[in-house]
C-alpha positions, -999 to 999 in steps of 0.1 A, spaced: -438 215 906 -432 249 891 -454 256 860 -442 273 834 -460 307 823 -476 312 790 -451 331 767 -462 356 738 -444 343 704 -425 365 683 -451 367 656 -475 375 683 -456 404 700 -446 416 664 -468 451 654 -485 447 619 -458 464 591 -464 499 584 -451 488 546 -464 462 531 -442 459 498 -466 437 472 -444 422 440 -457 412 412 -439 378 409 -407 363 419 -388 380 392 -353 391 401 -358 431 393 -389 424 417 -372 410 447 -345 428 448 -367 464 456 -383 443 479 -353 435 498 -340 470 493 -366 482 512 -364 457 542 -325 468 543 -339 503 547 -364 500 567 -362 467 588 -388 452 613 -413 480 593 -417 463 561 -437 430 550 -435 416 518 -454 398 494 -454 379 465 -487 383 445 -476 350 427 -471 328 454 -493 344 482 -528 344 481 -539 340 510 -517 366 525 -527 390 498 -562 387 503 -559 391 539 -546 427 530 -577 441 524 -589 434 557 -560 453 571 -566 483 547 -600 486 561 -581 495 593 -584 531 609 -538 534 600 -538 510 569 -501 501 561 -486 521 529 -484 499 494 -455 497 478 -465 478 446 -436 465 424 -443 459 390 -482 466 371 -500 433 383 -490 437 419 -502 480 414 -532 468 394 -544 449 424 -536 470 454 -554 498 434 -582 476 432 -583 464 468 -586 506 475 -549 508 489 -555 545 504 -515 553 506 -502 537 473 -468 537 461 -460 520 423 -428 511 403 -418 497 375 -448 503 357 -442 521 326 -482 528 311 -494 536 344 -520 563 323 -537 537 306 -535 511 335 -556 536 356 -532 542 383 -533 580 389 -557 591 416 -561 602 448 -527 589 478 -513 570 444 -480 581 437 -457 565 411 -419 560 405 -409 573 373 -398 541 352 -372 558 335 -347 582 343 -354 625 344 -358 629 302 -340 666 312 -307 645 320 -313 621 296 -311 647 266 -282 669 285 -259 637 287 -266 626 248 -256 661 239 -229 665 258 -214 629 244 -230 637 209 -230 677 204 -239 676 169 -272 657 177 -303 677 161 -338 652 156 -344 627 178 -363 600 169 -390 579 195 -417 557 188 -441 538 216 -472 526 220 -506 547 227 -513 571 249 -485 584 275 -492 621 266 -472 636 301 -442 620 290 -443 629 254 -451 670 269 -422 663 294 -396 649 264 -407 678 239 -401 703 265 -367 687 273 -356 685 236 -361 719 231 -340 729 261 -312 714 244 -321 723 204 -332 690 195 -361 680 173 -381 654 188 -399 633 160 -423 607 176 -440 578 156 -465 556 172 -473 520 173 -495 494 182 -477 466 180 -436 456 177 -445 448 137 -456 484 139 -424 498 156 -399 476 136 -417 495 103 -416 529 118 -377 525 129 -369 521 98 -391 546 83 -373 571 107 -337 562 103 -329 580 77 -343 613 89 -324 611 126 -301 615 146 -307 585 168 -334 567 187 -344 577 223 -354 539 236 -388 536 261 -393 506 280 -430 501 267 -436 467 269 -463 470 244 -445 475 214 -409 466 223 -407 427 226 -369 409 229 -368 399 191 -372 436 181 -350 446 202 -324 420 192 -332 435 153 -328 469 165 -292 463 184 -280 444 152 -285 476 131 -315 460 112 -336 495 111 -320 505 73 -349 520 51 
C-alpha cells in the first residue's frame, strides 16, 4: 500500500511576522489599526490583543530575545506600556496622548502623534475664523513639547495662546469657565486625564459661562 508522506502545516511553513501589532483591548479604534496594517502589509503582520491573549503576549518576549526581533506596533498606552516593558528594541506607539509621563521616549521608540500637526490646526481656524486672537487650552500635567510646539504655532499665525492647567475634569470644568470670557475659543486635547465624557457633554452644551 502506498504511505502517505508527512506534510508541513501551514502554521509550520509560515515565517515568524516581522510586525507584531499589540492592541490594547478589543476596542473598535483599536482593531481597526490593527486590521489597517494587515491590509497593508499581509502575511507580515501578527496581531494581538493584550486583553484576550496572554499566553501569546507573553511568548513575545521570547521572540524579542531573538537575534531580528519583530518591530512593535503598540496600539493604545496599555498595549505600549507593556511592550516597553518586555524591552521591545524597535517600538512603534499610537494613540497614546501622555506618552512623556508614561515613559515611552527612549532609545528605537517612536510615537504617532495623537493629534493632528498643531501648525495646520491653527492655519485652518484662522483661515475659517480670521478675527481669532487668544486661544484658550487647558490639560493635565506635564506635556511640555507639545505646549513649545502649540506656542510656536500660535505665534506663526498672531494668536495668543493662554494655557490653564488641571488635575482633574473638576479642575478643567473651573478653569473653562474662568477662561471664557478672555478668548477667542478653546483648542480641545484628547488628555484623558482631565477630559472625562460628562465634561465634555457640559462643554458641547455651552455650560463654560463665568
Amino acid at each position: 500500500t502506498a504511505c502517505a508522506l508527512p506534510t508541513t502545516s501551514t502554521e509550520q511553513r509560515r515565517a515568524p511576522a516581522s510586525i507584531v501589532v499589540l492592541l490594547s483591548d478589543a476596542t473598535p479604534a483599536y482593531t481597526s489599526v490593527g486590521s489597517e496594517i494587515e491590509r497593508r502589509r499581509p502575511g507580515a503582520v501578527e496581531t494581538l490583543n493584550l486583553a484576550t491573549d496572554a499566553e501569546r503576549t507573553k511568548a513575545l518576549r521570547v521572540r524579542l530575545a531573538q537575534p531580528r526581533p519583530p518591530t512593535v506596533i503598540a496600539v493604545g498606552l496599555p498595549a505600549a506600556q507593556f511592550a516597553r516593558r518586555l524591552g521591545a528594541g524597535r517600538l512603534v506607539f499610537c494613540q497614546v496622548f501622555n506618552y512623556e509621563d508614561a515613559g515611552l521616549a527612549g532609545h528605537g521608540v517612536r510615537g504617532v502623534s495623537a493629534t493632528p500637526p498643531v501648525r495646520e490646526q491653527f492655519r485652518y481656524w484662522k483661515l475659517l475664523s480670521p478675527s481669532l486672537r487668544r486661544v484658550g487650552v487647558v490639560s493635565g500635567p506635564g506635556l511640555p513639547a507639545l505646549l513649545s510646539e502649540a506656542r510656536a504655532a500660535a505665534r506663526d499665525q498672531r494668536l495668543e495662546l493662554v494655557h490653564a492647567p488641571a488635575r482633574s475634569d473638576r479642575e478643567l470644568l473651573a478653569a473653562f469657565k474662568r477662561l471664557a470670557p478672555e478668548v477667542d475659543g478653546f483648542w480641545l486635547l484628547p488628555d484623558n486625564r482631565v477630559l472625562s465624557r460628562d465634561q465634555l457633554l457640559d462643554l458641547a452644551r455651552g455650560r463654560v459661562s463665568a
